[in-house]
VOGU-3710 file (C-alpha; in Angstrom, 3 decimals, decimal comma):
1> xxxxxxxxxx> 0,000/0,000/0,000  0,927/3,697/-0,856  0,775/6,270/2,041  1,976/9,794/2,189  3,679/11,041/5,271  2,160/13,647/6,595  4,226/17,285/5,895  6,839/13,946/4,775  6,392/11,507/1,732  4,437/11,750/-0,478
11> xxxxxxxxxx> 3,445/8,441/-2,390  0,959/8,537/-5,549  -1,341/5,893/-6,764  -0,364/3,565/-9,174  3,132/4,547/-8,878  6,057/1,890/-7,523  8,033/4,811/-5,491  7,411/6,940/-3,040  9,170/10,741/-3,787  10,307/13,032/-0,485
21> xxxxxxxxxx> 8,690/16,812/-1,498  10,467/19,775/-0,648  9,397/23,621/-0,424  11,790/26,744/-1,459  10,062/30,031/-2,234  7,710/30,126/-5,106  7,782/26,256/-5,249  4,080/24,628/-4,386  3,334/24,409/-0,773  4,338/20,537/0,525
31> xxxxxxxxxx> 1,558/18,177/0,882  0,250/16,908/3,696  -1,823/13,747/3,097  -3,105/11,231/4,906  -3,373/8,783/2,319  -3,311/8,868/-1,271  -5,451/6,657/-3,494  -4,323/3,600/-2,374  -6,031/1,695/-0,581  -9,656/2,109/-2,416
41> xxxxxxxxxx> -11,522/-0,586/-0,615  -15,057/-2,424/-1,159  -18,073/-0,203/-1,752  -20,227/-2,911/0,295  -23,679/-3,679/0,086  -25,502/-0,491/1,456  -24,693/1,904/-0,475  -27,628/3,942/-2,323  -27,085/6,868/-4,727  -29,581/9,050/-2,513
51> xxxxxxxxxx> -28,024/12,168/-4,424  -28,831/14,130/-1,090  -26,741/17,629/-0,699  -25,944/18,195/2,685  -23,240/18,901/5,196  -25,016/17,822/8,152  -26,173/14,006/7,698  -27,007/13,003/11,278  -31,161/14,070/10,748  -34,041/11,953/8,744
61> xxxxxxxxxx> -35,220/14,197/5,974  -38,682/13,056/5,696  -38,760/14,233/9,836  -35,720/16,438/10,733  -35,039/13,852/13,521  -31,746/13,370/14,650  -30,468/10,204/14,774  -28,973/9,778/18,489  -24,985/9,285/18,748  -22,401/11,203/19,673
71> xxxxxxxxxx> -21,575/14,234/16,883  -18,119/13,611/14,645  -17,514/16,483/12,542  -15,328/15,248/9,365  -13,136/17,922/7,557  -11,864/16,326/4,657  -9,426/18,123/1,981  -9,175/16,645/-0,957  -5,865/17,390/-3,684  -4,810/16,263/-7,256
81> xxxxxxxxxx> -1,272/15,303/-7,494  0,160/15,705/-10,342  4,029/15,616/-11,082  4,522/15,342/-7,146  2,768/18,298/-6,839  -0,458/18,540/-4,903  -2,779/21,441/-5,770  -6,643/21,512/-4,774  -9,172/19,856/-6,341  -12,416/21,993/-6,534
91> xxxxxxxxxx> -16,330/20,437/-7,660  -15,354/17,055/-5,948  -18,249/15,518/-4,990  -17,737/13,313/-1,397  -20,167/10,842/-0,519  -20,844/9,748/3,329  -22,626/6,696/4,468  -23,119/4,702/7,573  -24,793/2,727/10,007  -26,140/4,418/13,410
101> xxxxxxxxxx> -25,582/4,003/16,810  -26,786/0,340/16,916  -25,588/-0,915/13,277  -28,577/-0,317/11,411  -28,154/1,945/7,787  -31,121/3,665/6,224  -32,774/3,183/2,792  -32,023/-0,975/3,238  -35,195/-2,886/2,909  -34,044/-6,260/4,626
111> xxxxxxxxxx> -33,160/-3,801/7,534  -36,664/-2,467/7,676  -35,560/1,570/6,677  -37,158/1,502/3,153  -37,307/4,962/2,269  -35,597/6,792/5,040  -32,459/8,473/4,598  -30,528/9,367/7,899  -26,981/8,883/7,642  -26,613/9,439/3,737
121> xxxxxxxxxx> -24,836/12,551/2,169  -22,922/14,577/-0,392  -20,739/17,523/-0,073  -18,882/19,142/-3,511  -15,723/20,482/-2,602  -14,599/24,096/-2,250  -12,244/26,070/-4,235  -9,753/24,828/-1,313  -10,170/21,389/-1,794  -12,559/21,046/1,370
131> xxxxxxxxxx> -15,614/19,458/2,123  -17,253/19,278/5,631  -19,953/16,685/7,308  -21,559/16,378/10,661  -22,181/12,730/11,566  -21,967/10,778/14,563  -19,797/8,000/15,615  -20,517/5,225/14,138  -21,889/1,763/15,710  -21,043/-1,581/14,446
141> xxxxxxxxxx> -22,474/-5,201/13,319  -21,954/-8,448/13,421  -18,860/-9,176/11,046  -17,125/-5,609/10,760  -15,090/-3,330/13,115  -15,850/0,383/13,169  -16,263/2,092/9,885  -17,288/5,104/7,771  -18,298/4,490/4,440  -16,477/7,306/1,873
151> xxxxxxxxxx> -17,012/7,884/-2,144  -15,073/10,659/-4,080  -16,572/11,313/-7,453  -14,795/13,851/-10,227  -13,161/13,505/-13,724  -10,160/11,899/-14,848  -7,580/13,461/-16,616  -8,768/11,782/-19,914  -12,284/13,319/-19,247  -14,026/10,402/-18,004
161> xxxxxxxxxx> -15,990/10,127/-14,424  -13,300/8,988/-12,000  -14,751/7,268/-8,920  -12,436/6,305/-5,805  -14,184/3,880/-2,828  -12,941/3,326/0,356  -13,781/3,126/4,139  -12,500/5,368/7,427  -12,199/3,861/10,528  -10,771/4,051/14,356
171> xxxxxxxxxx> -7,926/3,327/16,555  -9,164/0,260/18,698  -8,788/2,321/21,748  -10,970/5,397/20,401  -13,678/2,594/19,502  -13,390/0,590/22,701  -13,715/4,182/24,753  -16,561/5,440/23,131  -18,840/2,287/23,198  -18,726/2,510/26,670
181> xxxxxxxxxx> -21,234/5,530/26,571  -24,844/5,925/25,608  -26,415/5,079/23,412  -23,834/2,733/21,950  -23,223/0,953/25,687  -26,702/-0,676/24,848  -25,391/-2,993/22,330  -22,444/-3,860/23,797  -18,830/-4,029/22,495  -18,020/-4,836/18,586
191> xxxxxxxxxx> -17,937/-8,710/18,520  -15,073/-7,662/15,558  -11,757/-5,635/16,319  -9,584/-3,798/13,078  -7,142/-6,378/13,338  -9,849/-9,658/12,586  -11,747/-7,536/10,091  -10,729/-9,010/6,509  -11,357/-5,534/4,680  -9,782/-3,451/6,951
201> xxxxxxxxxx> -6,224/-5,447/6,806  -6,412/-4,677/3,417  -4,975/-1,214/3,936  -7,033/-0,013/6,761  -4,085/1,145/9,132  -4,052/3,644/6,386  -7,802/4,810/6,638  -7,596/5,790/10,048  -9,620/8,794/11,976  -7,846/10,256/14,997
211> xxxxxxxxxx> -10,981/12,255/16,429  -9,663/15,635/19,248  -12,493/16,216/21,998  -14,788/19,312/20,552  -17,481/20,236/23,162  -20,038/17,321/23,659  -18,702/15,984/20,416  -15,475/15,098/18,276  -13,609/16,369/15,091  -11,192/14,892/13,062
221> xxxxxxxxxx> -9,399/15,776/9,660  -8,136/13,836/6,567  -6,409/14,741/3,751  -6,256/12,710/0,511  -4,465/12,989/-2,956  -6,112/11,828/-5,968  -3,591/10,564/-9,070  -6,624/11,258/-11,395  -4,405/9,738/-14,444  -4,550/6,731/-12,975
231> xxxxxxx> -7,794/5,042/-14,540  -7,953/1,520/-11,976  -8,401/3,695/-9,478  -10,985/5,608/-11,265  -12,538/3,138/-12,494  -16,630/3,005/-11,334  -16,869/0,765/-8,330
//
């Protein structure tokens, strides 16, 4: 797997090297990435293309309900790299999706939420790269350790739709602390850690969320690189 060092390395998808970047006056600021497009990772099987525009996903539409949890504000920036250069990548669309507080996701008919969408959203990116959510922490189910569904939708450097996949998830001791507390305490602890979970060992350590305290809630940020030339990454999932 390809990750970029933070302020470091920077790595880019589909390439075999990783490149140190450097900053001298004039020169294009260094990047500071999370991770690059590598790992994408399974889309999974509750995903729905709810094409709903909004920053703050945590409420039911058809009700204004919020869904209870504890609030996690995501502030995502999202770059193109291009000749080891990272510059932002406006009119991104980022899609959010995930289960609530007791492992249930909306608009899934076996699950009994036909219709509803809480949980579900897009933001487009700003000239800066950035695109923000409200959510809350997520809860889990049987199978799968703590996880954030993520989709980042643009165009490819040879004009086609570029689509990359993947999945953002949470130290074991962030998880283990905050299923302690209501509501999540009700269901007990995750029967499946990030080590035993198949799809997070595929690149997962890479994917991680490192939430600060804010208030009654949490923030966290993540930074990602797209190598839009790079059309198997791009490819629709």
């Amino acid at each position: 797997m390809l990750l970029g060092a933070a302020g470091a390395t920077l790595a880019v998808a589909g390439s075999t090297t990783a490149s140190a970047t450097t900053s001298s006056p004039g020169a294009p600021d260094i990047c500071t990435l999370d991770c690059v497009v590598k790992p994408e990772q399974m889309e999974g099987p509750y995903f729905v293309d709810e094409r709903l525009n909004r920053s703050d996903i945590r409420s039911e539409p058809s009700t204004g309900q919020l869904v209870p949890g504890t609030a996690l504000a995501i502030n995502f920036t999202v770059q193109q790299i291009r000749q080891q250069q990272c510059t932002p990548l406006p009119g991104a669309m980022v899609d959010l999706w995930q289960c609530d507080a007791f492992g249930l996701y909306s608009d899934i008919p076996s699950q009994g939420s036909r219709g509803r969408r809480f949980l579900r959203g897009y933001q487009n990116t700003d000239q800066t790269g950035a695109a923000r959510f409200t959510t809350i922490l997520p809860g889990w189910y049987t199978g799968r350790t703590l996880h954030i569904h993520l989709k980042i939708r643009t165009t490819g450097t040879n004009g086609r739709p570029y689509e990359f996949t993947s999945q953002l998830y949470f130290t074991p001791e962030f998880g283990a602390a905050y299923l302690r507390t209501e509501p999540y305490r009700r269901k007990g602890p995750a029967d499946t850690t990030n080590s035993r979970d198949s799809i997070y060992r595929n690149g997962g350590a890479q994917m991680l969320l490192r939430p600060q305290q804010a208030g009654s809630g949490y923030t966290a940020d993540f930074a990602i690189g797209l190598d839009l030339s790079n059309t198997q990454v791009g490819r629709p999932d």
